[in-house]
Structures are given as structure tokens and as C-alpha cells.
mmCIF file of the N, C-alpha and C atoms, coordinates in Angstrom:
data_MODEL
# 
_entry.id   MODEL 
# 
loop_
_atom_site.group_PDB 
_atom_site.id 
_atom_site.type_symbol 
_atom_site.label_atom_id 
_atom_site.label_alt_id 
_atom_site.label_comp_id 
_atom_site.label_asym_id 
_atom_site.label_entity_id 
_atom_site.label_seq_id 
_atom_site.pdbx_PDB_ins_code 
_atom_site.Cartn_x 
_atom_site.Cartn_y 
_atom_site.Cartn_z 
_atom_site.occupancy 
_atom_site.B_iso_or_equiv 
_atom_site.pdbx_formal_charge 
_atom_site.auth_seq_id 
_atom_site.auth_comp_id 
_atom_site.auth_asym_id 
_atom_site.auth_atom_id 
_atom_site.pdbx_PDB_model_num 
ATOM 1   N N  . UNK A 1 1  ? -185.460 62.293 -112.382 1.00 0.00 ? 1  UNK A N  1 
ATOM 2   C CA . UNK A 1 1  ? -184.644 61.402 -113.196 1.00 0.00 ? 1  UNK A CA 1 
ATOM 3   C C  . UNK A 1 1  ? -183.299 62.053 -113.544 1.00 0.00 ? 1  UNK A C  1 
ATOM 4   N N  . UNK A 1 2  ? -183.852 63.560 -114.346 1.00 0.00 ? 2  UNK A N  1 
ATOM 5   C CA . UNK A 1 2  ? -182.042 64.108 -114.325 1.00 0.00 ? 2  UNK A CA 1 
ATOM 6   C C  . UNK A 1 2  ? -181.455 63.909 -112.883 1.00 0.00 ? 2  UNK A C  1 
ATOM 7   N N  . UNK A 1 3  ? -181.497 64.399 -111.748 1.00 0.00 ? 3  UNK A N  1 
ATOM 8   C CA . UNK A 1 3  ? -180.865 64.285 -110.685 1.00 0.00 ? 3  UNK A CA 1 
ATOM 9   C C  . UNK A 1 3  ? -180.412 62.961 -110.236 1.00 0.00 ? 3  UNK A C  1 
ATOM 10  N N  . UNK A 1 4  ? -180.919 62.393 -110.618 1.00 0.00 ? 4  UNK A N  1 
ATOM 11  C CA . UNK A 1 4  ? -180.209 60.577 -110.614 1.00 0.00 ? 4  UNK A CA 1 
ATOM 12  C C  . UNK A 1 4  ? -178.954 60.691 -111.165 1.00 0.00 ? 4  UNK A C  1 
ATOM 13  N N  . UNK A 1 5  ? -179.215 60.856 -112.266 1.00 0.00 ? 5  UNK A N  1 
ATOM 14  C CA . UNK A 1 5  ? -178.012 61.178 -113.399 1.00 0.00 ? 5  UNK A CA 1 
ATOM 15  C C  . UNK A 1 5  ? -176.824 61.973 -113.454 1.00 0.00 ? 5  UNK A C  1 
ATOM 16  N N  . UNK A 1 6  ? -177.543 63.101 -112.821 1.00 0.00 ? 6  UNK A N  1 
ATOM 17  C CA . UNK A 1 6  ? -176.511 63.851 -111.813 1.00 0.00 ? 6  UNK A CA 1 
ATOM 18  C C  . UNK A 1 6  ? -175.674 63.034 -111.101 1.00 0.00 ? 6  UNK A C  1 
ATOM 19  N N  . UNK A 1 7  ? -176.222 63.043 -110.209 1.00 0.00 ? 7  UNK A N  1 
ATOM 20  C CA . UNK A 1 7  ? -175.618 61.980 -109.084 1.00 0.00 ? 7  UNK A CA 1 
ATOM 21  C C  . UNK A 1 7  ? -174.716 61.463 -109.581 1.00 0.00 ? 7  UNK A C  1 
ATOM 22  N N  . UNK A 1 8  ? -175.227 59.943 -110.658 1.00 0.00 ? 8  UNK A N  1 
ATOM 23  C CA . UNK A 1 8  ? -174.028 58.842 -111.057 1.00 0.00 ? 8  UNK A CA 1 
ATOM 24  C C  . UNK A 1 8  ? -172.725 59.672 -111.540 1.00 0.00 ? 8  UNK A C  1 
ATOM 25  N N  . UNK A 1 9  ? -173.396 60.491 -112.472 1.00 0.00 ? 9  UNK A N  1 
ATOM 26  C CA . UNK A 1 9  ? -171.518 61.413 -112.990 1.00 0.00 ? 9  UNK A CA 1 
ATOM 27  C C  . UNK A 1 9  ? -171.109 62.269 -111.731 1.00 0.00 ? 9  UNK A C  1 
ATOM 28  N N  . UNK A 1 10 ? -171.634 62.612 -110.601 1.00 0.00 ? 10 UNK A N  1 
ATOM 29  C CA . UNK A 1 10 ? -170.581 62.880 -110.201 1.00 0.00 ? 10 UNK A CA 1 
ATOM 30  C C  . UNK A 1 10 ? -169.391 62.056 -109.318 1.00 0.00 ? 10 UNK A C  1 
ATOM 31  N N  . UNK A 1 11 ? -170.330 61.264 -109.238 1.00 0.00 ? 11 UNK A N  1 
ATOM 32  C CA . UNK A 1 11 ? -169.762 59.771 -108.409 1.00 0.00 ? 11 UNK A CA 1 
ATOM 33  C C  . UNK A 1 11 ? -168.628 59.345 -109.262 1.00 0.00 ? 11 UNK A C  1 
ATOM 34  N N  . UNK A 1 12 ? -168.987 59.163 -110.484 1.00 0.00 ? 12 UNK A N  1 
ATOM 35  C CA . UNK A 1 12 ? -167.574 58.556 -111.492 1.00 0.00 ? 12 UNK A CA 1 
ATOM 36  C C  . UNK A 1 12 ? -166.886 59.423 -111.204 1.00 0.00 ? 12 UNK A C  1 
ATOM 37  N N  . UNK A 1 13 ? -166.818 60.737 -111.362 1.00 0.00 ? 13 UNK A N  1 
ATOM 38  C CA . UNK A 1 13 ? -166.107 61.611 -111.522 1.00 0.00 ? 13 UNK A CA 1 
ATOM 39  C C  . UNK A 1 13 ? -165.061 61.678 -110.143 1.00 0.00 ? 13 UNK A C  1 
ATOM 40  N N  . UNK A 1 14 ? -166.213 61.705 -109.031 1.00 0.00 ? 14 UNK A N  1 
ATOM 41  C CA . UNK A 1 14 ? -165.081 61.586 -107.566 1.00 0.00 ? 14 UNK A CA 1 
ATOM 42  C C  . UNK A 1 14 ? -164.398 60.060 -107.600 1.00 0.00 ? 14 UNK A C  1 
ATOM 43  N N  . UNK A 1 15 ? -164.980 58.874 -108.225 1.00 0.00 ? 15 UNK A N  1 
ATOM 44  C CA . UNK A 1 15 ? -163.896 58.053 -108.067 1.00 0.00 ? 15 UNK A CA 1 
ATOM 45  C C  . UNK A 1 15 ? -162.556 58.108 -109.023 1.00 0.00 ? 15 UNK A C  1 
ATOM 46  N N  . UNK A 1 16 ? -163.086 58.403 -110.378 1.00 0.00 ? 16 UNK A N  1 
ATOM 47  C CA . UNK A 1 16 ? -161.749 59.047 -111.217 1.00 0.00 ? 16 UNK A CA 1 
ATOM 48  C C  . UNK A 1 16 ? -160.729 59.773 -110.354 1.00 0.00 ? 16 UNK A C  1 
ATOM 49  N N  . UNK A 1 17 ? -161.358 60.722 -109.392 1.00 0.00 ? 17 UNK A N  1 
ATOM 50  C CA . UNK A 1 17 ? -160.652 62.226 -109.161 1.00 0.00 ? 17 UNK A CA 1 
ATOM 51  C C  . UNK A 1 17 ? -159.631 60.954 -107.973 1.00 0.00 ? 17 UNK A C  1 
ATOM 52  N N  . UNK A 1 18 ? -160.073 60.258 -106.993 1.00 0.00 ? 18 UNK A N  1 
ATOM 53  C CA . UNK A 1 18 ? -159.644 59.583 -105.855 1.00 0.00 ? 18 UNK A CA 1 
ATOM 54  C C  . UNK A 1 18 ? -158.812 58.409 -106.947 1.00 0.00 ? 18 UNK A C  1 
ATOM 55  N N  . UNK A 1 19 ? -159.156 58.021 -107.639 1.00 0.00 ? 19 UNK A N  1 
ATOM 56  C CA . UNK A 1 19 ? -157.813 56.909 -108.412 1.00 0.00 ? 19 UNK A CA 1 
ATOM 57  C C  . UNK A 1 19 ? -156.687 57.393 -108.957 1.00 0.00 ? 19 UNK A C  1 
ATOM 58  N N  . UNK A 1 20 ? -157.143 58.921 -109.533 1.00 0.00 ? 20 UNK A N  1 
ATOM 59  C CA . UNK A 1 20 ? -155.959 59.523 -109.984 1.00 0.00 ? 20 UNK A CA 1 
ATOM 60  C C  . UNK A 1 20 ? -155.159 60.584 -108.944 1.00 0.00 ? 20 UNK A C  1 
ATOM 61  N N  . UNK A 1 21 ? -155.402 60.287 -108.128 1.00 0.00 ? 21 UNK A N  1 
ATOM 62  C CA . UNK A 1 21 ? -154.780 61.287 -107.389 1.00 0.00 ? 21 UNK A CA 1 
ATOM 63  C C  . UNK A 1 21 ? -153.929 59.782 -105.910 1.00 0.00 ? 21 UNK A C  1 
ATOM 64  N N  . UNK A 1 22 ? -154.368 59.111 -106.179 1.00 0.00 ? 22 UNK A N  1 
ATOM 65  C CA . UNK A 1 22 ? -153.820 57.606 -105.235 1.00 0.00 ? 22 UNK A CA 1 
ATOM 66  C C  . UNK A 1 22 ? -152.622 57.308 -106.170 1.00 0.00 ? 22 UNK A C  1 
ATOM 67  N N  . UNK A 1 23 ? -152.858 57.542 -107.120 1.00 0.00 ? 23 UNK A N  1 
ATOM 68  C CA . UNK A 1 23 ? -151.721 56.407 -108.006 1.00 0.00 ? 23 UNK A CA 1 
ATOM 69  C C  . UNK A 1 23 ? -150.793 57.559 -108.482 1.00 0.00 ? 23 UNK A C  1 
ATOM 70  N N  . UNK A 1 24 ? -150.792 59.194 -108.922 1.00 0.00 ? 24 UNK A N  1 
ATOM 71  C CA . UNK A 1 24 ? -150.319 59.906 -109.172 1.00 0.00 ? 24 UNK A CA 1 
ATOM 72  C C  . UNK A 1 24 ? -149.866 59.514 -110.803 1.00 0.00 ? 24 UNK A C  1 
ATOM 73  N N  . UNK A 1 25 ? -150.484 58.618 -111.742 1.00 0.00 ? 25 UNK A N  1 
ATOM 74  C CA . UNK A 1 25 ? -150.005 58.207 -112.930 1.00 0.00 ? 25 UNK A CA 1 
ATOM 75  C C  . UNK A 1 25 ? -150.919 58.251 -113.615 1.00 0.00 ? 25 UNK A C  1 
ATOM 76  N N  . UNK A 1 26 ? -150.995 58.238 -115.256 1.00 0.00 ? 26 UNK A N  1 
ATOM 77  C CA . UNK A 1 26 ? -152.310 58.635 -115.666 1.00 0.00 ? 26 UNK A CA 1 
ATOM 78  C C  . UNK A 1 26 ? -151.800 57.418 -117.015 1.00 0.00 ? 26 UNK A C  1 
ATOM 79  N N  . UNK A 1 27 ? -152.919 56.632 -117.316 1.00 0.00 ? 27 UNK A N  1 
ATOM 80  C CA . UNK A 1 27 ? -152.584 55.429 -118.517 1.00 0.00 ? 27 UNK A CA 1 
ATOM 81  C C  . UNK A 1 27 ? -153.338 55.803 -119.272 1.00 0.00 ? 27 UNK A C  1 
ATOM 82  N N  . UNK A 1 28 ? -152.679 56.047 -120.648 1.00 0.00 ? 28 UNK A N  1 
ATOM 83  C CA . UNK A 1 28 ? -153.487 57.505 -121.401 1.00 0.00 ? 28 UNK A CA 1 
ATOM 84  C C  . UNK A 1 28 ? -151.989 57.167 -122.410 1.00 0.00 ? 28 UNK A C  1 
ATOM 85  N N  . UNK A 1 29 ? -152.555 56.755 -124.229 1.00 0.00 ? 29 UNK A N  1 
ATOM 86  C CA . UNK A 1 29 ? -151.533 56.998 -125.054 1.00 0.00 ? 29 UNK A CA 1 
ATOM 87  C C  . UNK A 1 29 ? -151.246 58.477 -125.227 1.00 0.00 ? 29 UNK A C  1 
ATOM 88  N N  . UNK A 1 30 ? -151.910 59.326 -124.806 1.00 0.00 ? 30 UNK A N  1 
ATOM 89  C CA . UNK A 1 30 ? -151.767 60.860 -124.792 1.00 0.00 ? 30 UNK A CA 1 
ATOM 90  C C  . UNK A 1 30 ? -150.426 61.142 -124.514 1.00 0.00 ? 30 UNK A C  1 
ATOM 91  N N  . UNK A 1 31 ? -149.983 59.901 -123.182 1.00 0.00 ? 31 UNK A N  1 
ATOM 92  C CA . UNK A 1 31 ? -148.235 60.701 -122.407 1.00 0.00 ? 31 UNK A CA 1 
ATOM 93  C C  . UNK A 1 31 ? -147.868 60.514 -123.448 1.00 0.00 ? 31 UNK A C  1 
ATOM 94  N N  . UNK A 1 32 ? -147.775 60.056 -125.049 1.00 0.00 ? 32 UNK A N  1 
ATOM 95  C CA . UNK A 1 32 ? -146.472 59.621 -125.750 1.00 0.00 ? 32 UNK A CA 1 
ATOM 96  C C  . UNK A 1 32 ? -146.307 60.945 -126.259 1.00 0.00 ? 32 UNK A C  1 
ATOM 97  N N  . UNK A 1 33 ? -147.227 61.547 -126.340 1.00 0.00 ? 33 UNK A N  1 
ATOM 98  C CA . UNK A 1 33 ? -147.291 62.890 -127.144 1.00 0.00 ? 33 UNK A CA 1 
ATOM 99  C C  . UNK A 1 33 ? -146.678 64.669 -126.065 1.00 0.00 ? 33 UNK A C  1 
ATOM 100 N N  . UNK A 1 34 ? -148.090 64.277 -125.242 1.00 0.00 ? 34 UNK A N  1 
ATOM 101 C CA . UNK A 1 34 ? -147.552 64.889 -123.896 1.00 0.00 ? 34 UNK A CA 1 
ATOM 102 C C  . UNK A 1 34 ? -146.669 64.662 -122.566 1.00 0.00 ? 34 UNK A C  1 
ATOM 103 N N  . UNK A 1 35 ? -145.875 65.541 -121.927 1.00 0.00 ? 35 UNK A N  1 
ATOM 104 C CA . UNK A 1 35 ? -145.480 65.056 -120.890 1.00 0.00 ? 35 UNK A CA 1 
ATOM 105 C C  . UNK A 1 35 ? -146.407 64.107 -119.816 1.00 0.00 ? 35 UNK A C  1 
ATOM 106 N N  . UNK A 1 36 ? -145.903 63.540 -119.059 1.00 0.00 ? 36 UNK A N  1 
ATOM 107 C CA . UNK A 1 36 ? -146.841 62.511 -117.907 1.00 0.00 ? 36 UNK A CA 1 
ATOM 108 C C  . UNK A 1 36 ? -147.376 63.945 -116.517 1.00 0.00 ? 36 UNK A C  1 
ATOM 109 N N  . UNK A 1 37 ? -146.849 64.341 -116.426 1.00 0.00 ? 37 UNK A N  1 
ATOM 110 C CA . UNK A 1 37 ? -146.705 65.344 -114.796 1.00 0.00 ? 37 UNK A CA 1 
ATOM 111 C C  . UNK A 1 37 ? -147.616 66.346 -115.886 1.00 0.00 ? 37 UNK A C  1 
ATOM 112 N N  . UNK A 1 38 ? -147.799 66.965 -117.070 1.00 0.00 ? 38 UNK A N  1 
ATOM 113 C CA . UNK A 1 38 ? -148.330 67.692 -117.543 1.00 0.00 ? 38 UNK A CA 1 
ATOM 114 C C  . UNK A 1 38 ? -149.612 67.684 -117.815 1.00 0.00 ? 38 UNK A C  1 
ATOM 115 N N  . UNK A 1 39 ? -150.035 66.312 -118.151 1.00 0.00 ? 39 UNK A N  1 
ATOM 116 C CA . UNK A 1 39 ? -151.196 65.328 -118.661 1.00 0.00 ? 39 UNK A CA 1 
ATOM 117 C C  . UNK A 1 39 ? -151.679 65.279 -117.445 1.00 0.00 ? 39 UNK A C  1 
ATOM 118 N N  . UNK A 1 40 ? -151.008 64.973 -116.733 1.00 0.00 ? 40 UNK A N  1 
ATOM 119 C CA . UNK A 1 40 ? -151.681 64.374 -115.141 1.00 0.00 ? 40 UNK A CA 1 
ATOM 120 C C  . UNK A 1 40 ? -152.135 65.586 -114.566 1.00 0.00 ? 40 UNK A C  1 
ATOM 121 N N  . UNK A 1 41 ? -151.647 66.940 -114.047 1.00 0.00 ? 41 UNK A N  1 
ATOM 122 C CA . UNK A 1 41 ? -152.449 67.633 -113.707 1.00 0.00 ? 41 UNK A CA 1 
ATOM 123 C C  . UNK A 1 41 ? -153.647 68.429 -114.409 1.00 0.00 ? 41 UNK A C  1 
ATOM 124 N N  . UNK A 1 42 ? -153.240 68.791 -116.329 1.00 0.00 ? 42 UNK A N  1 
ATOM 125 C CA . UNK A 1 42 ? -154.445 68.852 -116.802 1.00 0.00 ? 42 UNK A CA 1 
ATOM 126 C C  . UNK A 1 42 ? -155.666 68.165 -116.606 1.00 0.00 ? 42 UNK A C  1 
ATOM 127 N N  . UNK A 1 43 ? -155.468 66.507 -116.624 1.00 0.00 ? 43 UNK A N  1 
ATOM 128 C CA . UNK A 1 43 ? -156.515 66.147 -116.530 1.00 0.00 ? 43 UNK A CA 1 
ATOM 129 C C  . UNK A 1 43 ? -156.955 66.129 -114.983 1.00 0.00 ? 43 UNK A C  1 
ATOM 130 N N  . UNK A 1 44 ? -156.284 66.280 -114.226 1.00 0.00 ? 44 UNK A N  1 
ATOM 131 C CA . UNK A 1 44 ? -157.333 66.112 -113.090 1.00 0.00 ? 44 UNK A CA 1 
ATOM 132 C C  . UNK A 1 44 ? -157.988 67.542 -112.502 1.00 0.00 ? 44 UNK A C  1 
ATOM 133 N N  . UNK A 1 45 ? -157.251 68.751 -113.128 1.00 0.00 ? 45 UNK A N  1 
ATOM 134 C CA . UNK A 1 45 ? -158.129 69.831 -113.760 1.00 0.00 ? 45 UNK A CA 1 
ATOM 135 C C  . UNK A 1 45 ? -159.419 69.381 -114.040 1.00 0.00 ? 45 UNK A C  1 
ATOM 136 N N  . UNK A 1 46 ? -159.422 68.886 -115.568 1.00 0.00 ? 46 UNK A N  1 
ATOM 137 C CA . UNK A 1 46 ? -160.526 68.716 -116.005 1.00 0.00 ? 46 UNK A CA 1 
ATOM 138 C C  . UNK A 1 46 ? -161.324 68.096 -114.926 1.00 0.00 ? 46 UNK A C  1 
ATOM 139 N N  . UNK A 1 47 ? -161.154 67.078 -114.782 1.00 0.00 ? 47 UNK A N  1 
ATOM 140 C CA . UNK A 1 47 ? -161.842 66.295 -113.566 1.00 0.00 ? 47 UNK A CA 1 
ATOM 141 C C  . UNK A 1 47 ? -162.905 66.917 -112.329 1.00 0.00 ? 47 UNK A C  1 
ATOM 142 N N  . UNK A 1 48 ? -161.898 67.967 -112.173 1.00 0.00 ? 48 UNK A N  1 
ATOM 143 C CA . UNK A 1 48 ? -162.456 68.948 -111.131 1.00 0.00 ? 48 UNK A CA 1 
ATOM 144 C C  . UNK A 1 48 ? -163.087 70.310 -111.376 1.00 0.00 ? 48 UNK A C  1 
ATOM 145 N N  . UNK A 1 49 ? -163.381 70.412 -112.690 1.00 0.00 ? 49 UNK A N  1 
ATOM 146 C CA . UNK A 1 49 ? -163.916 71.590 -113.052 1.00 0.00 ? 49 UNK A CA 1 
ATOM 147 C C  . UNK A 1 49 ? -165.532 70.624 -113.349 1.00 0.00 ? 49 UNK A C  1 
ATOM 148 N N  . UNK A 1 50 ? -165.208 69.400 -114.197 1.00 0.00 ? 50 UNK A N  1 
ATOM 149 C CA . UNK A 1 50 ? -166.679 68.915 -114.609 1.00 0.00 ? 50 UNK A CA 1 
ATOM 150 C C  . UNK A 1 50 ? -167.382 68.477 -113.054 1.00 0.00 ? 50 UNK A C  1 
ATOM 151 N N  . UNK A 1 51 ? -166.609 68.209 -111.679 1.00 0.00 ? 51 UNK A N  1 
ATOM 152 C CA . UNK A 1 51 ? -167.475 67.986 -110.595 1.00 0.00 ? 51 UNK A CA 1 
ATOM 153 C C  . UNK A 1 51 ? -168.543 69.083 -110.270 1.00 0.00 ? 51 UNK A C  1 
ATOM 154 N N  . UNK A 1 52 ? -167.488 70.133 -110.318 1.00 0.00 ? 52 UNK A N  1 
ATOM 155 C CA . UNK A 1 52 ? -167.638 71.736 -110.129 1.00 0.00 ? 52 UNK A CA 1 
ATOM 156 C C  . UNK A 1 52 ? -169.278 72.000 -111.161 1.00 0.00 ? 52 UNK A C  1 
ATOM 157 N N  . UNK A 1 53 ? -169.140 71.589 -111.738 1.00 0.00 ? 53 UNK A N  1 
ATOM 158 C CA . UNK A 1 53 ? -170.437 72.174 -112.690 1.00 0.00 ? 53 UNK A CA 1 
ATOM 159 C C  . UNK A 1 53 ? -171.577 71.074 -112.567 1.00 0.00 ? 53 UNK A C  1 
ATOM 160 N N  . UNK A 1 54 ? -171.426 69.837 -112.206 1.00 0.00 ? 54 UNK A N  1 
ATOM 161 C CA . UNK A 1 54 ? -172.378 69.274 -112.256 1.00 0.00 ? 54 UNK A CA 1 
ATOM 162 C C  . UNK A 1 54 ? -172.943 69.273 -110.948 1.00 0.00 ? 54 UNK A C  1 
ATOM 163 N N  . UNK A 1 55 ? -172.104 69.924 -110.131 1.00 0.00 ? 55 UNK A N  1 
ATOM 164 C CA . UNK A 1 55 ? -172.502 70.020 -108.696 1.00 0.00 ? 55 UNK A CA 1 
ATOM 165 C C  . UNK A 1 55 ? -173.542 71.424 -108.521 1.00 0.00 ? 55 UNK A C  1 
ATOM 166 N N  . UNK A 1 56 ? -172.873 72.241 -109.344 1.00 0.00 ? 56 UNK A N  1 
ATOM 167 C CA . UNK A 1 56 ? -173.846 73.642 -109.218 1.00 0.00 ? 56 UNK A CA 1 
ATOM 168 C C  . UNK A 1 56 ? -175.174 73.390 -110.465 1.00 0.00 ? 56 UNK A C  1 
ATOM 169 N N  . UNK A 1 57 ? -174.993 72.377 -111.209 1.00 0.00 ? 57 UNK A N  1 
ATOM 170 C CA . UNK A 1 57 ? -176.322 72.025 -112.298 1.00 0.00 ? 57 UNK A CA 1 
ATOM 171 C C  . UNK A 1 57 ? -177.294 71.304 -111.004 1.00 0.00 ? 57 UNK A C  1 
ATOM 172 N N  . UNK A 1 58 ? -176.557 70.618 -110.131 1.00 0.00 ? 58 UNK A N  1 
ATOM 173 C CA . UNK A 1 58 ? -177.799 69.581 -108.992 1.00 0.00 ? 58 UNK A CA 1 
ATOM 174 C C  . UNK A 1 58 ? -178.487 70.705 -108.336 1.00 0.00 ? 58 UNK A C  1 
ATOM 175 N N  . UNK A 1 59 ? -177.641 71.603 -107.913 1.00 0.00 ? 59 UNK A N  1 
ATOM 176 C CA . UNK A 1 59 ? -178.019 72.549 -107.010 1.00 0.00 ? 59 UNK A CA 1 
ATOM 177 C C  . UNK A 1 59 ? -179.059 73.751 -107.381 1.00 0.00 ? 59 UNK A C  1 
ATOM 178 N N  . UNK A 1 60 ? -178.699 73.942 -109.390 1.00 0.00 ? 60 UNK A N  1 
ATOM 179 C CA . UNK A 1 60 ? -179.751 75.210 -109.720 1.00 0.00 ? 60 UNK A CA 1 
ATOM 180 C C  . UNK A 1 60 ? -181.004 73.876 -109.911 1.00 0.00 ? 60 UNK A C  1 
ATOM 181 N N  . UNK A 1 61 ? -180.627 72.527 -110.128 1.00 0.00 ? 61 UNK A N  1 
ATOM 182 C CA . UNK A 1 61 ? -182.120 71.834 -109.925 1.00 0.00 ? 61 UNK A CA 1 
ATOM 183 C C  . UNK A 1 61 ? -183.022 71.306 -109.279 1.00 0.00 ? 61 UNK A C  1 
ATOM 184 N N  . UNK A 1 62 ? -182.251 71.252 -108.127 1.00 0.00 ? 62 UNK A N  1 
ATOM 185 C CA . UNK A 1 62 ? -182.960 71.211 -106.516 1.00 0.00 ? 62 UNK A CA 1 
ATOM 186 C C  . UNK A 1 62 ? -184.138 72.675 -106.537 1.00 0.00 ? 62 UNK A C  1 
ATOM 187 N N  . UNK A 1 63 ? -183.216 73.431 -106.606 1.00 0.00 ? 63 UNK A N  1 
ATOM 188 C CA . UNK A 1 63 ? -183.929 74.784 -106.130 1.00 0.00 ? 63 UNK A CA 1 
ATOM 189 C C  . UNK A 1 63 ? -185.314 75.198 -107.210 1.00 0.00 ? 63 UNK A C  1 
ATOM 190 N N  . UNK A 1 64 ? -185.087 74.664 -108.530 1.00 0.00 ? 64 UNK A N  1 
ATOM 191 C CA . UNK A 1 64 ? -186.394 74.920 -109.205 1.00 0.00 ? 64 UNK A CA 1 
ATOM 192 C C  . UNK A 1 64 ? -187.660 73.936 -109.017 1.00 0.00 ? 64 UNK A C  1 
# 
């Protein structure tokens, strides 16, 4: 069941990562505060660090 779950977030996560990286713009009241080009690569940072971990969480749970 976790590994299901797995799965779905990482799926959101790669379609997030593929919408924001197609459109290069991020719609987020955040830009008013932060720059847009600044916001935009933090977050798709983030984006790619949470694939990164939920990918090695599938993998230490395969193996147990």
C-alpha cells in the first residue's frame, strides 16, 4: 500500500517537474515578494530533491 503511494507522489511530482519546466513560469503570489527566475529555479529544486527521496524511500522498500 505504501508503495502505491509512493508511486502517485512521484508521478505528481514528475508532472509538476514537466509543466514547470514547459512553461518556464511559475503562478505563485510568492513572485510578488520574490524574484520570478529566482522562485522558479528554487522551486523546481525543490521538486527535484522530493523525486530524489521518494525514489530512494521506493527503493530502501522494495529491498526490505
Amino acid at each position: 500500500m505504501l508503495n502505491i503511494l509512493i508511486i502517485i507522489f512521484l508521478l505528481i511530482c514528475l508532472i509538476e517537474i514537466v509543466k514547470l519546466v514547459r512553461k518556464k513560469t511559475v503562478n505563485s503570489p510568492l513572485t510578488k515578494i520574490i524574484p520570478e527566475n529566482i522562485f522558479y529555479y528554487f522551486y523546481l529544486a525543490t521538486l527535484i530533491i522530493i523525486e530524489i527521496v521518494l525514489i530512494v524511500v521506493l527503493i530502501l522498500n522494495l529491498i526490505k
